[in-house]
N, C-alpha and C positions, 0 to 999 in steps of 0.2 A: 504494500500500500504506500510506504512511503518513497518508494525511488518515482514517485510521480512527482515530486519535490524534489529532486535530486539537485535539478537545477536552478534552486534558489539556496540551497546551501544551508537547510534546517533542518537541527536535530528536533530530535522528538520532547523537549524541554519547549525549545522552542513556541514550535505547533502548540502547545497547550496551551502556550503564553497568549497568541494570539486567538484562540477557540475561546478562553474565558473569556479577554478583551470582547470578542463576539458576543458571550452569554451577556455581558453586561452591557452591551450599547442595546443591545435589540429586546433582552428578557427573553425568560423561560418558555412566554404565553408566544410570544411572535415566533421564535428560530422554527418551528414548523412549517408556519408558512412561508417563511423565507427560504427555508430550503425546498419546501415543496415549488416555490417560484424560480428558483434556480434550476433545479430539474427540468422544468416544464421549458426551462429560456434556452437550456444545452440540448434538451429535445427538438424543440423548433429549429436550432442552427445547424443542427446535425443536418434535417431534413431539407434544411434549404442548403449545404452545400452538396448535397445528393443531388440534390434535384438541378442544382447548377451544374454538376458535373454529368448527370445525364443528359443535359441542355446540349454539351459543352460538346459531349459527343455525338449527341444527333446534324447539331452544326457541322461539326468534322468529315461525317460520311456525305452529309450534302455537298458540300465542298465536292469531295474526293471524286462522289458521280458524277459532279458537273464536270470536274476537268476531265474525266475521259471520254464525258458523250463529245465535248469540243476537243480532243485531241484524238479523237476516231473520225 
């Protein structure tokens, strides 16, 4: 779990330091929905860079048909 952190260079003293800072700006009653709302915001971007890169690639094949109907 934590080499996804790797490259910010936090031990796990750290992370806790900043997860309390967290419990206390937001409270106990909110962090559910905030994390529920974070899920839901990494959900949507996922989907939309799928859906750009299936974009990205129906573009590409278009492309690629044109140039050989004009270079036949």
């Amino acid at each position: 779990m934590f080499e996804q952190f790797a490259f910010l260079d936090l031990s796990t003293p750290e992370l806790l330091i900043i997860l309390l800072i967290i419990l206390l700006l937001f409270g106990g009653k909110n962090l559910p929905k905030l994390s529920r709302s974070l899920g839901e915001s990494m959900r949507e971007f996922r989907k939309g860079i799928d859906e750009g890169a299936k974009n990205e690639t129906k573009t590409t094949k278009k492309q690629t048909t044109k140039k050989k109907k004009t270079a036949a």
